[in-house]
N, C-alpha and C positions, 0 to 999 in steps of 0.2 A: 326410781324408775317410773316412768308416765304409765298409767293405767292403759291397757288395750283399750280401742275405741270403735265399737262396730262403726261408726260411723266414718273412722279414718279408714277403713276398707274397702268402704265403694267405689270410692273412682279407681283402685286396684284392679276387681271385676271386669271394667271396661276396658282397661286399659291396652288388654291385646285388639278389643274390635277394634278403640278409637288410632291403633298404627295401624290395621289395616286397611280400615277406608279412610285413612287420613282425613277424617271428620273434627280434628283437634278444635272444632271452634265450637261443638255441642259435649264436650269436656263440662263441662258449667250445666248444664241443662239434663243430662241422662241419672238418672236415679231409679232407685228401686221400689217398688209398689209395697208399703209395711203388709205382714201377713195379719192376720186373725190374733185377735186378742189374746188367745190362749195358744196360739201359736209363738206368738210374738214374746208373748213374757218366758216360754218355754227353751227357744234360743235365745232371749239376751241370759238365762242363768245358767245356758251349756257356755256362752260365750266367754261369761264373764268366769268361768271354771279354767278357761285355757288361757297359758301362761307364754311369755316370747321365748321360745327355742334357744336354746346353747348355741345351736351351730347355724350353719346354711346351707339352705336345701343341695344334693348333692346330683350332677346330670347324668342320666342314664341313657346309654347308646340310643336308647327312640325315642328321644328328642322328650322323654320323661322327666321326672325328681322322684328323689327319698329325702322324705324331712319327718324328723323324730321331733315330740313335742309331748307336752306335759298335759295331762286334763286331769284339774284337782290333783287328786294323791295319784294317779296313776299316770304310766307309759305308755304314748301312744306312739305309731308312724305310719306316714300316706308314703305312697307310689302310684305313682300314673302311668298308662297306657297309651298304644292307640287302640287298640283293641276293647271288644265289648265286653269280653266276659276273660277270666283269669285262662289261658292257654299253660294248664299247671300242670306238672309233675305230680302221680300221685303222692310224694313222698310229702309237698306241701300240705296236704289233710291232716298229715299223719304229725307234720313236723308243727301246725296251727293248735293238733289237742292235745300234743304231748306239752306245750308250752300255756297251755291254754287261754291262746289269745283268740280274740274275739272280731270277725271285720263286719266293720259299722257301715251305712249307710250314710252317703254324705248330704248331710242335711248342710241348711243355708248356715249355719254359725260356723260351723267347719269349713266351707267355699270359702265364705269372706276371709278368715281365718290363714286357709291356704293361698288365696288370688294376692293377699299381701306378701307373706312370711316364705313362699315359695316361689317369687316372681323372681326375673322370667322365665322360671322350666314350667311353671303352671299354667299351662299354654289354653288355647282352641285346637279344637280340629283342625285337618289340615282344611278342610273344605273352606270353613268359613274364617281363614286368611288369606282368600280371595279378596279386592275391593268392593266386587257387587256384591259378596254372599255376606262381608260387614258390615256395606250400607244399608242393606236388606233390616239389616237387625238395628244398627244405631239410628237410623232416619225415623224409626218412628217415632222419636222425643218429638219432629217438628211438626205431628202433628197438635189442634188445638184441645183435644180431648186426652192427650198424654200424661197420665198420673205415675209413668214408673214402668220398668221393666219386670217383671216376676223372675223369682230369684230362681225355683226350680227350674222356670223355662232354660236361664243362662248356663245350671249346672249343665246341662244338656249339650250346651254349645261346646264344653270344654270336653277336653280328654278325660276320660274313665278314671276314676282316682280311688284307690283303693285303701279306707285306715283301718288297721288293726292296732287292736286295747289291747295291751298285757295287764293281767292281773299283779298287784300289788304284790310286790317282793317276790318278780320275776326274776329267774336268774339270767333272763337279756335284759333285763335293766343294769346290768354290767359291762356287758360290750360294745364295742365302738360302732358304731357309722356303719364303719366299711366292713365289719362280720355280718353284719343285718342284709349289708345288701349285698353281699357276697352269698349268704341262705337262699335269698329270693333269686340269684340271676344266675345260682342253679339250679333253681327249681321251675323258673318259669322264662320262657324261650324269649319271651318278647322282652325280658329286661337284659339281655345278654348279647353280646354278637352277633348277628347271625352266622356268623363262619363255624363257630363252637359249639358242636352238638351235645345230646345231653351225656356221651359215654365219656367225653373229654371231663366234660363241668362235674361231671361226679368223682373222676381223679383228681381234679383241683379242689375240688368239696371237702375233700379227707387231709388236704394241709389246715385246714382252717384248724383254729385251738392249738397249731404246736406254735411252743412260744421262741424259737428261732424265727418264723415267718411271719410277715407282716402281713394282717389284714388288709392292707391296701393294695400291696401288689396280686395280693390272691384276686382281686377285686377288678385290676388291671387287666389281669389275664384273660378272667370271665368276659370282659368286655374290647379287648386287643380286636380293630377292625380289619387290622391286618395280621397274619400268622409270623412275618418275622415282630412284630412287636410283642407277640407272644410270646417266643421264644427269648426277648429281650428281658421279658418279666420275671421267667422261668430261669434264665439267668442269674439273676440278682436272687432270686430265692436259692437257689445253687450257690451263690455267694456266699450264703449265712452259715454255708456248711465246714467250707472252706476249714476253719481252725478245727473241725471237728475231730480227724484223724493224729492230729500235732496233738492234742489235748489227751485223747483218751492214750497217746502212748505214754505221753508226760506222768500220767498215773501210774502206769505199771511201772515207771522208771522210778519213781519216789519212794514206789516201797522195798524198791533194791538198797541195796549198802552202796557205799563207795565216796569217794574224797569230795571234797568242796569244789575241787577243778573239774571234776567229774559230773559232779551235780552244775554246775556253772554250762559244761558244753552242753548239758540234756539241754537244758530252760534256750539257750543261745539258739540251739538247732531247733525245739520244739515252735518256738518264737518266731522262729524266720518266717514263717509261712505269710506274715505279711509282706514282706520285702519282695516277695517272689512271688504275687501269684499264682504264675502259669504255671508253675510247679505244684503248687497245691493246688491249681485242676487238675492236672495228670495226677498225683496223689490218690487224689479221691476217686479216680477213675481207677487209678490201678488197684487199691484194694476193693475193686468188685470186679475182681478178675477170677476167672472158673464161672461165673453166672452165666448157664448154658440161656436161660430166661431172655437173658439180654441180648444175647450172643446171636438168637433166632431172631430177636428185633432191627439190630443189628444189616442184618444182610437182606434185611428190605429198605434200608437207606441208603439213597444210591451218591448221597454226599459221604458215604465210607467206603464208595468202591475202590478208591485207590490203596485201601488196605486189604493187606490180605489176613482176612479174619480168620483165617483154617491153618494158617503158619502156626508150628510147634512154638515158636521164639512168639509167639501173637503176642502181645500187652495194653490192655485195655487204657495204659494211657497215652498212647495214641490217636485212642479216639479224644480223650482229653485234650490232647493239642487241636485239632480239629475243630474241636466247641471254641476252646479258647481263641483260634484264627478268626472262626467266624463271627464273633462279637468281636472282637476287636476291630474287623473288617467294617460292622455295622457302623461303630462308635466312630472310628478314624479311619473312615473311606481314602481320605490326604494321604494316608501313610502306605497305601496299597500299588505298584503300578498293574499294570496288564499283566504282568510275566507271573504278580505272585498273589494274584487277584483269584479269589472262589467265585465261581457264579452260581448262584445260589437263587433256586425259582421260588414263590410262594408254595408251590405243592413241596419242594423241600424243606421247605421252614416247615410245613405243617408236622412233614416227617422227626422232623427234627426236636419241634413244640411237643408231640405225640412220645418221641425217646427219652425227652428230660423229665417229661412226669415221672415217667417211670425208673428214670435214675436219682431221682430226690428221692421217690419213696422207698428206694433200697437203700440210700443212705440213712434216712431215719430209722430204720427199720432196724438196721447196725447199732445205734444207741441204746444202751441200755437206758430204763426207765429210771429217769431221776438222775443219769452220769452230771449232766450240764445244766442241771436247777442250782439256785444258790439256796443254801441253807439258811 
């Protein structure tokens, strides 16, 4: 693999000015003013510390990145902003020294670094993706005294970027991508939706680590621009559960006596629950039936007023058909006419977004510790 090159980095730098004042013809001409001797040898041996990234940079709802990267023996990763200063949750302080990671100041080894290896989420401001506010900055190569642009000047020009170091034999130097930035965009408002406040992103925060749910749709969720696509993600983590109920009866069934035909129908029936999903959403709905918890949640959703939640015969998996209608409604709109159509508003899905958290974590909550790890 080719050595990093600070020097394959520059025309990187420029590159959001030169689309924005369509100046493509001083591409060839803009460069950067070398720093101070003892600067200069200072960043080329941070430079040449940092190594090309696993993955690629990952976009965040404000028009940001998260990219994880290596410097020497240690873990690093940036996130960018529009904003000036971090809009954090205090738990981010708390979550920075318990891990004891470090955020760096971005110096020019680190810009260059980033303007390549996170292009194009490693953006400018919005300001100066104007035409005049880029010519402003790239024209002045055509003057006769032009030696270079200054590299702190340009960090200036871009969006706020923020790296944090973990210390050597982090235990996030284990997790993926999408746990990292799932930490931060519920900690800090601006890498997250803005429809998802921070009481929602802190019951999404508490699936992260169970290993039924994927980090990336947790990751999803945090950042769904819309609340039925919320509910869509919330969904699919609802999905994972699905054989949960089929599984843990399967157990108690195995440590009964009884014939090979016997044991043949458990596994048959236990098993179905793929064949059938709608049934194993109602399933899983009905064994959290008696949750007065839910029940009060419940009758502030006005997508379950057609039930009557106070009937002696009630059965929570009713509400299950219901969930099950409405995604299916989302996925295969074709399949629905007028007569057997939900109309479902965003302030519903929020409601709705808002009920599923809270019915995933009474389903985990149900699991004994350890029932569904493999040995």
């Amino acid at each position: 693999m080719a050595k990093l090159s600070f020097r394959d980095c520059i025309p990187w730098v420029f590159a959001p000015l030169i689309d924005a004042s369509r100046r493509t013809d001083l591409v060839d001409t803009l460069r950067l003013v070398p720093p101070p001797k003892e600067v200069r040898n200072e960043q080329f041996a941070r430079f040449g510390s940092l190594k090309r990234p696993d993955s690629t940079a990952i976009p965040l709802p404000n028009g940001g990145f998260f990219l994880r990267f290596q410097q020497a023996n240690q873990t690093s990763f940036a996130f960018s902003s529009y904003i000036d200063d971090i809009d954090r949750d205090p738990d981010l302080d708390f979550w920075l020294a318990e891990n004891e990671a470090v955020i760096e100041n971005l110096d020019q080894a680190l810009f260059l670094y980033l303007a390549k290896f996170a292009h194009p989420h490693f953006s400018i401001r919005p300001r100066f993706k104007s035409r005049a506010e880029a010519r402003n900055i790239v024209e002045i190569a055509e003057a006769n005294s032009y030696e270079g642009h200054n590299a702190d000047d340009l960090i200036e020009v871009y969006r706020p970027t923020f790296v944090v170091t973990l210390p050597k034999d982090s235990l996030l130097e284990d997790v993926d991508d999408y746990t990292l930035c799932s930490e931060l965009s519920s900690m800090i408002s601006d890498l997250r939706s803005p429809i998802i406040d921070q009481t929602f992103a802190g019951k999404v925060h508490l699936l992260l680590g169970n290993h039924l749910v994927s980090s990336e749709s947790i990751y999803l969720v945090l950042t769904s621009t819309r609340w039925r696509y919320a509910f869509m993600e919330l969904f699919r983590i609802l999905e994972t559960t699905l054989h949960v109920p089929w599984l843990l009866d399967l157990t108690k069934d195995l440590s009964i006596g009884g014939s090979l035909v016997d044991l043949y129908r458990n596994l048959r029936e236990k098993l179905s629950w793929k064949e059938a999903k709608g049934n194993s959403v109602e399933r899983v709905f009905r064994d959290l039936n008696g949750d007065e918890d839910l029940l009060r949640f419940e009758k502030t959703v006005s997508v379950f007023a057609g039930i009557d939640l106070d009937a002696e015969e009630f059965c929570r998996s009713s509400i299950g058909r219901k969930i099950w209608k409405t995604r299916n409604q989302l996925v295969h709109p074709e399949d629905f006419t007028d007569g057997s159509k939900l109309e479902v508003s965003e302030d519903q899905f929020r409601a709705l977004s808002n009920y599923l958290i809270e019915v995933i974590a009474k389903i985990f909550a149900k699991i004994p510790d350890g029932a569904l790890r493999a040995s």
